[in-house]
C-alpha positions in Angstrom: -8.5 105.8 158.5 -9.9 109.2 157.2 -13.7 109.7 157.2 -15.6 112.1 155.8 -15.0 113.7 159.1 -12.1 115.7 157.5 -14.1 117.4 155.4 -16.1 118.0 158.4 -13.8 119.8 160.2 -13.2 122.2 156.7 -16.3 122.9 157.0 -16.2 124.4 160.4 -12.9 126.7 159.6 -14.4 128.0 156.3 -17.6 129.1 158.4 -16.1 130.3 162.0 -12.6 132.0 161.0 -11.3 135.0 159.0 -7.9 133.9 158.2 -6.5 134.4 154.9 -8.2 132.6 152.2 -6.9 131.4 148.5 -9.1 129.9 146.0 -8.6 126.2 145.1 -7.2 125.1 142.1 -9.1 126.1 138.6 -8.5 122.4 137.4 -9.2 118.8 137.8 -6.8 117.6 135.3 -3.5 117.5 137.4 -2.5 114.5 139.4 -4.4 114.5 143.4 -1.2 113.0 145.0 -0.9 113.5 148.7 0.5 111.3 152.2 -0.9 111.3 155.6 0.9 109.3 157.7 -0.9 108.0 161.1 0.6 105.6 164.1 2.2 102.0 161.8 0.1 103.3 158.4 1.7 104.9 155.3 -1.3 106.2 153.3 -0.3 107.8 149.6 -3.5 108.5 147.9 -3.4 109.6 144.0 -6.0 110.6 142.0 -6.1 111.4 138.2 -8.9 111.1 135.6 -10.2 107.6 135.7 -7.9 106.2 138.1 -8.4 106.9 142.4 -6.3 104.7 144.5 -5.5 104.6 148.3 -2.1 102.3 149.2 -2.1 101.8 153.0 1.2 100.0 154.2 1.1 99.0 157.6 3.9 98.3 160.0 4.4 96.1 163.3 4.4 92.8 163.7 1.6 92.0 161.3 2.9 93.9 158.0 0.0 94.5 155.4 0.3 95.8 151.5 -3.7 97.0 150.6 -4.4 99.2 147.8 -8.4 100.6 148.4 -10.3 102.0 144.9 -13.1 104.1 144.6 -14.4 102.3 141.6 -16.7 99.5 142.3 -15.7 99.8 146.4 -12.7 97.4 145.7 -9.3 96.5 146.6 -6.1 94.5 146.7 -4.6 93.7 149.6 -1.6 91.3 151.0 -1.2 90.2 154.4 1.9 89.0 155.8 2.6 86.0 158.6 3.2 87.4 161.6 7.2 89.0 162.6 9.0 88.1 165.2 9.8 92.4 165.9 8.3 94.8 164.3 8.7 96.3 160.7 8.7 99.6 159.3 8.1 100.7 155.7 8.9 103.1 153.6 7.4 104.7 150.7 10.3 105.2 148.1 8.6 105.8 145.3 4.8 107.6 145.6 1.9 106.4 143.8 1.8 107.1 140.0 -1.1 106.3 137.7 -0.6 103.0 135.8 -2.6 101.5 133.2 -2.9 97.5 132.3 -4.5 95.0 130.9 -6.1 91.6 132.1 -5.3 88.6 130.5 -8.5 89.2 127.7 -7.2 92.9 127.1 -9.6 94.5 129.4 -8.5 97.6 130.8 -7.7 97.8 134.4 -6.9 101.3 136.1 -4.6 101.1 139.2 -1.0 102.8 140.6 2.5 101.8 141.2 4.7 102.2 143.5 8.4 101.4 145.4 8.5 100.5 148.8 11.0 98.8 151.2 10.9 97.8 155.0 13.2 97.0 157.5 13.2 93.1 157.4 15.2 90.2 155.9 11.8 87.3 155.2 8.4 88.3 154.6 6.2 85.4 154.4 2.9 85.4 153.0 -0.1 85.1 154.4 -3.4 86.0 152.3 -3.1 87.9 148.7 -6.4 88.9 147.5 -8.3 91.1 145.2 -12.2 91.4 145.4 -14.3 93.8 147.0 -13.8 96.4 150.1 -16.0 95.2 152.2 -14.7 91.5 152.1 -11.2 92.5 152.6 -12.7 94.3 155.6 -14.2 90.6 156.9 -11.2 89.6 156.4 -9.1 92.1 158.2 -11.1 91.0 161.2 -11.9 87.4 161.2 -9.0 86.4 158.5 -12.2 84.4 156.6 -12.4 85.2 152.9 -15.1 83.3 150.5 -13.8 80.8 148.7 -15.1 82.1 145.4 -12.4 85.1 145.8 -9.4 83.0 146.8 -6.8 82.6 143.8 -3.1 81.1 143.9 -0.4 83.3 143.3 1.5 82.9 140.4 5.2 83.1 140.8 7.9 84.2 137.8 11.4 83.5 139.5 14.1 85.6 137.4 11.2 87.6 135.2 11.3 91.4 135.6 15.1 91.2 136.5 16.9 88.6 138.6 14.3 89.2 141.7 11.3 87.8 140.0 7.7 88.6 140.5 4.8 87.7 142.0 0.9 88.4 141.2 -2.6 87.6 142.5 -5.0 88.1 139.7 -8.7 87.3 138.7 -12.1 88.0 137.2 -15.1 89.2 139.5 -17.2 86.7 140.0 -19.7 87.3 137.0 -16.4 87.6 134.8 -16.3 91.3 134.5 -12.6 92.3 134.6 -11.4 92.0 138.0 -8.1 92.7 140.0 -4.7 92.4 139.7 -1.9 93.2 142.4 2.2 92.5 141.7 5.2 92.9 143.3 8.4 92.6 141.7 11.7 92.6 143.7 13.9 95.4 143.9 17.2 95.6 145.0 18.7 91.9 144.9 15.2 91.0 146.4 14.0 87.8 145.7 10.2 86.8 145.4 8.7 83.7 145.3 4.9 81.8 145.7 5.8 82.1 149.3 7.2 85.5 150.4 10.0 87.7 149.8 13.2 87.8 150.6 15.8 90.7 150.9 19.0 90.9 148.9 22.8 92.0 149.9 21.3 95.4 151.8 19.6 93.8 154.1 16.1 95.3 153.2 13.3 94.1 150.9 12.6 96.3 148.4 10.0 95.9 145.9 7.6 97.2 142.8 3.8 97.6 143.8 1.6 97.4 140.5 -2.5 97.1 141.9 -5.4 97.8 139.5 -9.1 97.4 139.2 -11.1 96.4 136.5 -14.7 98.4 137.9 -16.2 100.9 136.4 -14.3 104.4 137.5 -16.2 107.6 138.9 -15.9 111.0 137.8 -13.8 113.4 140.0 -15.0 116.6 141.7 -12.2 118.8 142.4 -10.7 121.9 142.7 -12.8 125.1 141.8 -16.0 122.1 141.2 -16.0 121.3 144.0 -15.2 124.2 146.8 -15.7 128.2 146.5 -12.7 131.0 147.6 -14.4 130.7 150.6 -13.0 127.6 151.7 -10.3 128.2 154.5 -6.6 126.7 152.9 -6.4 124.0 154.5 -4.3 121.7 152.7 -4.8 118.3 154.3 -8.3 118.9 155.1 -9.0 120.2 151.2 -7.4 116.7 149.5 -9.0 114.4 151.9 -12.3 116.0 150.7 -11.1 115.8 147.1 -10.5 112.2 146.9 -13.9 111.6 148.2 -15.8 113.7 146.4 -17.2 112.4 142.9 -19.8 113.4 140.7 -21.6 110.3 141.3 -21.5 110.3 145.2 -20.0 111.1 148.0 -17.6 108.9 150.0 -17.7 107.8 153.6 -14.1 107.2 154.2 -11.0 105.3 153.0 -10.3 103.0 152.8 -12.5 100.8 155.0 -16.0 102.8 153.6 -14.7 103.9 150.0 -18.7 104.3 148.8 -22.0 106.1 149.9 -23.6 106.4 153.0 -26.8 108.5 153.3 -26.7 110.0 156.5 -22.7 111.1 155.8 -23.8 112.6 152.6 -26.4 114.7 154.2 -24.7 115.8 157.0 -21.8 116.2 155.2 -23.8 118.1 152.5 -25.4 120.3 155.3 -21.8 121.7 157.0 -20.1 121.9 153.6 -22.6 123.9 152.3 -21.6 127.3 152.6 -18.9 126.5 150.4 -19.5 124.2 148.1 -20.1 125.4 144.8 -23.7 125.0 143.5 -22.8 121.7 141.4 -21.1 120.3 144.0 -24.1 120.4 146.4 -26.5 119.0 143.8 -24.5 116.0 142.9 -24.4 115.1 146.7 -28.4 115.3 146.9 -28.6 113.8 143.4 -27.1 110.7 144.6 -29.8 110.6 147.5 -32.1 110.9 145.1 -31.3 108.1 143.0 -31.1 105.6 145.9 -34.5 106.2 147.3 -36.6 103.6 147.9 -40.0 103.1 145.7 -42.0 104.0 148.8 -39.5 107.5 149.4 -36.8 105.9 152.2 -33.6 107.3 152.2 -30.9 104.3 151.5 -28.4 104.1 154.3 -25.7 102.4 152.1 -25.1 100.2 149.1 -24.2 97.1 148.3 -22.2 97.7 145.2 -19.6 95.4 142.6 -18.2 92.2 143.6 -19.6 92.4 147.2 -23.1 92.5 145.1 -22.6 89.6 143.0 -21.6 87.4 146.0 -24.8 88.5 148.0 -27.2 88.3 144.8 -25.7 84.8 144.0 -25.8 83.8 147.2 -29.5 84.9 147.6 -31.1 83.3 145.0 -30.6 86.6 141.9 -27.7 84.7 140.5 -24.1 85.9 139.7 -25.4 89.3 139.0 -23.8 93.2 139.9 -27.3 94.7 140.7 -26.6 97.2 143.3 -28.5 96.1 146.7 -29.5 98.9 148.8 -29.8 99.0 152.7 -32.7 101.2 154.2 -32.0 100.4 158.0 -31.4 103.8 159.0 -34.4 105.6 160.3 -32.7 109.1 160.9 -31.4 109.6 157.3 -35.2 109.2 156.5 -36.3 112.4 157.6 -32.9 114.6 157.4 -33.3 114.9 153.3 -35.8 117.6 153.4 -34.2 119.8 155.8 -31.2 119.7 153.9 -33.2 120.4 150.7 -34.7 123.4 151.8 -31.6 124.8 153.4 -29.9 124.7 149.6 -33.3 125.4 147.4 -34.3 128.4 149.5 -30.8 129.7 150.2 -28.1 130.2 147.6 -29.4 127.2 145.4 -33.0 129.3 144.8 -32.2 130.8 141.5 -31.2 126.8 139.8 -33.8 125.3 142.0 -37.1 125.5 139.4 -34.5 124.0 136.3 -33.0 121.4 138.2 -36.0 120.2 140.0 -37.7 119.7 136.4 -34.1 117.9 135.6 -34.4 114.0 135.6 -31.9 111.4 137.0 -30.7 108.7 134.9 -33.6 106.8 135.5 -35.8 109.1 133.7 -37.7 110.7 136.7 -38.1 114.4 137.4 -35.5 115.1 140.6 -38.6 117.0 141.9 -40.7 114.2 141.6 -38.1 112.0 144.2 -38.2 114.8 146.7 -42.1 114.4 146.3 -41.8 110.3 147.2 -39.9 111.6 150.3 -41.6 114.3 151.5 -44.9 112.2 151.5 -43.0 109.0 153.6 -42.2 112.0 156.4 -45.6 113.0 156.3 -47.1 109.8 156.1 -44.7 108.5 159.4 -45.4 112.0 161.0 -49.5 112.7 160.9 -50.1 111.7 164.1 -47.6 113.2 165.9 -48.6 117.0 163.9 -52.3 116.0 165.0 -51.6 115.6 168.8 -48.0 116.6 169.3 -47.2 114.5 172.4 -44.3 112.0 172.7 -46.5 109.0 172.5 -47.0 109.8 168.9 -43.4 110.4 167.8 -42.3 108.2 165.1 -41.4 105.1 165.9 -38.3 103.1 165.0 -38.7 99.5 162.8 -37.8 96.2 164.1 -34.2 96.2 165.9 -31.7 94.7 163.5 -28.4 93.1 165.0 -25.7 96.0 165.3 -23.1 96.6 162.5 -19.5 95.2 164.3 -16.3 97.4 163.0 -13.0 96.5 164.4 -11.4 99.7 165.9 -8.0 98.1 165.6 -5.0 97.4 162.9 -6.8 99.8 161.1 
């Protein structure tokens, strides 16, 4: 999995070394397309306009197809019965940008791909299409919601003499959904239940994946890092495909959405060498996740994964973002961070865009106001009598967050 930790690591180099430096492209309009191949996983990421996509093939004994998007935190994925030896993809055709349709004519963004792997039956297990964090649930405890479970549909001898296969369905409030395909390559056929390989011995097929959510807006390029920025390749696309006008992301593709406490830390390192724009959409999107009392959110509960919690809660089948303010530490790190940009390189912006307003009409000095007064408010009596007895205290203990560390 890649975190934001990569772009952690840039951050370091492009502070602590003098080795020779090149500026980053000038544009954002040429394809992001880049591999990072770790222990059984291919990842191929692409990136282009509208469409971000992550495809993650896993090998082993417990094969997986999953395509991760940054719009809406949601995915595709396909999980194959177990093998009796282990498999190995690969990648024979890279991501490309692909647009579709659903069966209404809604748009959906995705990518395709080829691929092949060393095995004569795949059987399959689980195809679904739905939020992140649910394929994550199910990654773990192989439990999905009902609600998100659809039948393949199988077209024996359509798209050439292999056939085709394809999960596909609405989100759950009927907003264009997700779509993932395979169609055999190669003399393979595909049926309802798996695929099978042809005269070479391999199965070969087409990956089409696409998402109907709303896209975000790339930051890239010379938006998004200075010359100062050490070359490092790997370190400089794993950033990219995070980074979005929006938000930041956490990772991919298990945590393709915001986290406050990544952001600002994140923000914090990168700074030096992020360009001013950059650094004020990360705190931007701090800002427009604070709580009415000044909190700082800690996550989001975003697309699908919303509608099943607000539905399931009572708000019915509704996409209204649900945010998490857990976190105490994330609480107080937004003014540091603040004053490290507003007083430093940021000073000469910092009186327009404070007077700027979000999209909810409020000044962005304003929500740095709500903020500032929760720290004071939670820190009074400790600046009265500084003693550790009056240090802030954490809020009730909430169960800890489980994330599996393996067949990731």
């Amino acid at each position: 999995m890649i975190r934001l930790a990569a772009a952690l690591v840039l951050a370091g180099a492009a502070v602590a070394g003098s080795a020779q430096r090149t500026p980053a492209p000038t544009t954002t309009d040429a394809p992001l397309a880049f591999r990072i191949d770790e222990g059984r996983n291919i990842n191929a990421f692409y990136r282009q306009g509208p469409t971000a996509a992550h495809l993650l093939l896993r090998a082993g004994t417990d094969p997986r197809i999953l395509v991760g998007f940054p719009a809406g935190n949601s995915g595709v994925a396909l999980w194959f019965e177990k093998t009796d030896r282990p498999v190995t993809w690969a990648l024979d055709e890279a991501p490309t940008g692909r647009a579709m349709a659903d069966a209404r004519g809604r748009p959906l963004r995705g990518i395709t791909a080829h691929a092949s792997v060393d095995a004569r039956e795949l059987r399959f297990r689980q195809g679904l299409g739905t939020s992140i964090r649910v394929l994550r649930d199910y990654e773990l405890l192989r439990k999905a919601p009902a609600e998100v479970i659809v039948a393949p549909g199988a077209m024996p001898g359509m798209h050439g003499d292999g056939g085709s296969v394809t999960w596909a369905r609405d989100r759950r409030d009927g907003a264009p959904g997700y779509w993932l395909q395979l169609i055999g390559l190669d003399g393979t056929q595909v049926s309802k239940d798996g695929l099978r390989a042809g005269p070479s011995g391999r199965i070969a097929v087409s990956i089409t994946a696409g998402t109907g959510e709303t896209p975000l807006t790339p930051l890239g390029g010379s938006t998004l890092l200075t010359p100062a920025a050490r070359p490092d390749e790997r370190a400089r696309n794993a950033l990219q495909f995070l980074s979005y006008r929006e938000k930041y992301l956490a990772g991919s593709w298990r945590f393709d959405t915001y986290f406050g406490r990544d952001t600002l830390m994140s923000l914090r390192l990168l700074m030096p060498v992020l360009q001013p724009a950059a650094v004020e959409a990360g705190l931007s999107s701090v800002l427009a996740r604070l709580a009415p009392n000044g909190e700082v959110a800690h996550e989001e509960d975003i697309g699908e994964f919303a509608v099943l919690r607000n539905e399931k809660e009572g708000r019915g089948r509704v996409a209204t973002p649900i945010f998490d303010y857990a976190m105490v530490d994330d609480d107080f790190m937004l003014a540091p961070v603040a004053r490290a940009w507003l007083d430093g390189r940021g000073r000469a912006r910092a009186a327009a865009w404070l007077a700027s307003r979000d999209a909810s009409g409020t000044r962005r000095g304003d929500l740095f106001a709500r903020n500032f007064a929760w720290v004071v408010d939670r820190t009074a009596a400790f600046a009265a009598d500084p003693a550790y007895q009056r240090l802030s205290r954490h809020w009730p203990v909430r169960r800890p967050c489980l994330i599996a560390t393996r067949r990731w």
